[in-house]
C-alpha positions, 0 to 999 in steps of 0.5 A: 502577547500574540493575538488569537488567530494572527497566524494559522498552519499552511495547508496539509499541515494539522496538529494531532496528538501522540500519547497525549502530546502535541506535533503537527505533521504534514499530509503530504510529500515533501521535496528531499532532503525534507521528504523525512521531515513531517512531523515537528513536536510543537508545546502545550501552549502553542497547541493551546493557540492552534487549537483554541486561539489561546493567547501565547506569551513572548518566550514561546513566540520567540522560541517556537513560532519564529521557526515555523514561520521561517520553515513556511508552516505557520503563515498568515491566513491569506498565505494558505495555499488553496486546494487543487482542482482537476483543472488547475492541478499540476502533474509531474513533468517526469512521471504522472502524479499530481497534486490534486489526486496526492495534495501536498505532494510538491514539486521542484523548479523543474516541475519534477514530483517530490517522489522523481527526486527520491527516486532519483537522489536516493541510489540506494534503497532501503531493501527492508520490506522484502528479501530479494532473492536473485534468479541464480540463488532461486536455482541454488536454493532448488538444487538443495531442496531435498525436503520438499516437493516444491521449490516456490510457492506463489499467491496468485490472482490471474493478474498480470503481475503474478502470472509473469511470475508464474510463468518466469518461476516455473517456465524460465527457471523451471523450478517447481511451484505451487500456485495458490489463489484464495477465491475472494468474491471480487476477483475479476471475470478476466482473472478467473479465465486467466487462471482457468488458462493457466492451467492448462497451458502451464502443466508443470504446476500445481494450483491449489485454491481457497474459497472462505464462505461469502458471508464471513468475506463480507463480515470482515469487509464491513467491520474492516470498513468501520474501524479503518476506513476502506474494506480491502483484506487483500493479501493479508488474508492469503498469508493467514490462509496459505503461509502454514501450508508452505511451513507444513510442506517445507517449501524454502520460498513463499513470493507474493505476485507483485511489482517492484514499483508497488515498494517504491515508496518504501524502499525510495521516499519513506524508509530511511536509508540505513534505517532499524536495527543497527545488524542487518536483519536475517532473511528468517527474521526479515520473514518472522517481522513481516508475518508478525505484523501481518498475524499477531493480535494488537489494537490498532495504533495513531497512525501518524506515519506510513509503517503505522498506517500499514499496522493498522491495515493488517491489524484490523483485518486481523481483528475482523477475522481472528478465527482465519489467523490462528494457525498463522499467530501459532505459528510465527510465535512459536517461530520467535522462540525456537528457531528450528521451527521451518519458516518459508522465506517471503522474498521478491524478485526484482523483475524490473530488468527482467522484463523490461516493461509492462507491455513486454510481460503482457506479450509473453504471458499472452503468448505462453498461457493465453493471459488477457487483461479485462475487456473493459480496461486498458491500463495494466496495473491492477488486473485481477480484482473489481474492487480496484477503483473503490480502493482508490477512491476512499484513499483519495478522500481519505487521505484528502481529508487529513484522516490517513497518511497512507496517499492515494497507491494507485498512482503513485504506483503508476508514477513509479512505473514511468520512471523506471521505465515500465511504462511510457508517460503517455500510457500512464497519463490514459490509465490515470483517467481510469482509476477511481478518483475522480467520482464515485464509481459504480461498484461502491453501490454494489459493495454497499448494497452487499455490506448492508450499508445506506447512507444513514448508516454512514451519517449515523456512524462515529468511526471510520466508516464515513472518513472516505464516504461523505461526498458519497453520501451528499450524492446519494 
C-alpha cells in the first residue's frame, strides 16, 4: 500500500469531475506537441487518494501512479513548483507573455512561450471560428448583390480595429456598408468622438446605432456576474440585436471589428488541426453553429476545456437577457430547418498583410476619419470600452485560482500581435504595464458601485460572483 499524502499533483494541475467521473486537468499551456494533452482520466480510487488521502492498492499504483509520476504531474510535495511573482516571473524571449499573469504557461530551453512554438509549428491553422472571406470575393460577392442595399454590415465600436475595417470596407473596396453600434454604457469618451468623426469624414456609409435601457444593461451585467464570474456582454449582445436586421435587409455579410490575433489561440494552440466534422462545414453552416452558440437557450456546462468556457459565456449572457435574444433564437432555428431562410454570413478578413501593423492602421484611420486613441492610453488594443482592464483582471484571478480555463486575453493577445508583427516587442512590453492585472483598477469601484454590490455581498455569495473578487475584498 501507498501511504496517504506521499505523492500530490505538480502545481496547475487540479482533479475535477466531469459527468460524475474523475480527470485531472491542467491550467495552463503546455510546450507542443502536449499543448492538447490537458486532460488525463485518473480512477475512483486515485481520486479517492487525491482527494481524501485514501490509501491505494498496489494494482493502481503500478498501473496508473507510475505513469503520472513518470509525465512529472504527480511529485513529491517538495517538487511542486511554486507561484510566480511579478519579480521573479519569466517573460517569453519572442513575444511578451509570461508565466505570472498566464501560470502554467511553460517555455522551451530557448525561453520561447508554448503559445510562439504553436504559432510557429502549426503552419496550418484551424480556420473553424470564422469564414475567411478574401478582399476579391467581398467585390464578387457586391457586384452579385441585386437584393440589397448593402453589400457588409459591421459592428462597430470607435475602436481602432473596427474603424481600420470600416475605413478598408467602405473606402479601399467601397462596398456599401452599414455600420452598427450598440450604445452600451461603457464605451469609451474616445470612441464616442471616433464614431462622431466618423460620420463625417465617411459619407458614404450608413450608421445605425442601438441604445438598451441602462437599468436592463446593468441587470444583465450583474446576473452575468454571479453565475459566470466576470460581467462583460460584449459582443454577443449586438448579434442578438443587429443579426435579424442584416437578415431582414438581406445584407450577404455581417463583420465583427476584430483582429486576427484576437483567433489565434483558437485557430493556432486550442483547436486541433483537422478538428470536427470530417466534411468541411459550408459557410451557412459555419454561420447557423456560430449563432446557435451565441442564441439558443441552454444551461451553462463544466467547463473543462475552452470551447465550453467560451459556451459558457455567451450562454449566461443569454440567460441574463432572454427578452433581447427572441428574434435572434427564432431565427436561426427556424434556419436549422429550412434552408432558403437568408442567413447573413459572418466572416473576417485576414487584415494582418493588409495593414502591416497596428501603428500603420492607426496612420491611415487618423488621417481618413480624424480616429484618436484614448488620452489616457498608449497601447493600441483595446480602445473602444472603459471596461477593459476590469475584464483582465477578474481573467487573471480567475484563471489564477483554478476557477477558468479560459487565460488572461489580453496578453496573450498582445503576444500574438508581436509575433506576427503587429507590433514591436518593445511596445508590447509598455502596453503589458498597462493592463489590469497587476492590482485592482479603479473602475471595478465604480462597476460595483453601479451593480450594487459590497464586499459583503461578495463574502456572502456561493457562485461565481466572489472567484475573481477575493483580493478585492481583502482590500477593501
Amino acid at each position: 500500500m501507498i501511504k496517504p499524502g506521499k505523492l500530490v499533483l505538480q502545481s496547475r494541475w487540479k482533479l475535477v469531475h466531469m459527468e460524475g467521473l474523475p480527470f485531472l486537468l491542467y491550467y495552463g499551456i503546455r510546450n507542443p506537441p502536449h499543448h492538447h494533452d490537458l486532460m488525463r482520466k485518473i480512477s475512483q480510487e486515485l481520486a479517492g487518494y487525491l482527494q481524501n488521502g485514501d490509501p491505494l492498492s498496489a494494482d493502481c499504483a503500478e498501473q496508473e501512479m507510475n505513469r503520472l509520476i513518470q509525465d512529472g504531474i504527480l511529485v513529491a510535495p517538495e517538487a511542486v513548483k511554486k507561484s510566480k511573482t511579478p519579480e521573479n516571473m519569466q517573460v517569453c524571449s519572442r513575444c511578451v507573455t509570461n508565466d505570472y499573469v498566464v501560470p502554467g504557461l511553460e517555455f522551451n530551453d530557448a525561453g520561447v512561450c508554448a503559445l510562439c512554438q504553436c504559432y510557429e509549428t502549426n503552419k496550418a491553422p484551424s480556420g473553424s471560428v470564422f469564414t475567411t472571406v478574401s478582399e476579391e470575393k467581398l467585390r464578387e460577392a457586391a457586384r452579385k448583390n441585386n437584393d440589397s442595399r448593402f453589400d457588409v454590415m459591421l459592428f462597430y465600436t470607435g475602436g481602432k480595429d473596427s474603424s481600420y475595417l470600416l475605413w478598408l470596407l467602405a473606402r479601399k473596396l467601397k462596398l456599401r456598408v452599414i455600420a452598427a453600434f450598440w450604445d452600451m454604457p461603457y464605451c469609451s469618451d474616445a470612441a464616442y468622438e471616433n464614431i462622431r468623426r466618423a460620420k463625417k469624414r465617411m459619407p458614404e456609409v450608413e450608421f445605425i446605432e442601438w441604445s438598451l435601457p441602462i437599468n436592463t444593461v446593468r441587470e444583465a451585467m450583474l446576473k452575468k456576474w454571479h453565475s459566470h464570474g466576470w460581467p462583460c456582454l460584449c459582443p454577443t449582445v449586438a448579434f442578438a440585436l443587429f443579426y435579424p436586421l442584416a437578415a431582414q435587409l438581406r445584407i450577404p455579410y455581417l463583420f465583427l471589428g476584430i483582429e486576427d490575433v484576437q483567433a489565434s489561440v483558437l485557430d493556432y494552440v486550442v483547436v486541433k488541426p483537422g478538428a470536427g466534422p470530417g466534411t468541411p462545414l459550408s459557410d451557412r453552416d459555419k454561420t447557423l453553429g456560430f449563432l446557435s452558440v451565441r442564441s439558443l437557450p441552454r444551461p451553462q456546462k463544466t467547463p473543462l476545456h475552452w470551447p465550453e468556457e467560451m459556451s459558457n459565456y455567451h450562454a449566461a449572457i443569454q440567460n441574463a437577457m432572454p427578452g433581447i435574444f427572441s428574434d435572434l433564437s427564432a431565427l436561426v432555428q427556424k434556419a436549422r430547418n429550412d434552408d432558403s431562410v437568408y442567413m447573413p454570413l459572418i466572416g473576417r478578413l485576414r487584415k494582418t498583410e493588409a495593414y502591416g501593423s497596428w501603428v500603420d492602421a492607426s496612420q491611415i484611420i487618423e488621417r481618413e476619419m480624424g480616429w484618436q486613441a484614448p488620452a489616457d492610453q498608449e497601447s493600441l488594443l483595446h480602445t473602444s470600452c472603459i471596461l477593459e482592464p476590469l475584464k483582465d483582471y477578474l481573467q487573471f484571478q480567475r484563471f489564477k485560482s483554478m476557477h477558468t480555463v479560459f487565460m488572461p486575453q489580453s496578453i496573450v493577445e498582445l503576444g500574438a500581435a508581436v509575433f506576427f508583427g503587429l507590433v514591436t516587442r518593445e511596445e508590447a512590453l509598455r502596453s503589458v504595464n498597462e493592463l489590469g492585472y497587476w492590482a485592482p483598477p479603479g473602475i471595478l469601484g465604480k462597476l460595483t458601485k453601479n451593480l450594487g454590490i459590497g464586499p459583503e455581498d461578495v463574502k456572502a455569495s456561493d457562485d461565481q460572483l466572489p472567484t475573481g473578487l477575493w483580493e478585492w475584498v481583502e482590500r477593501e
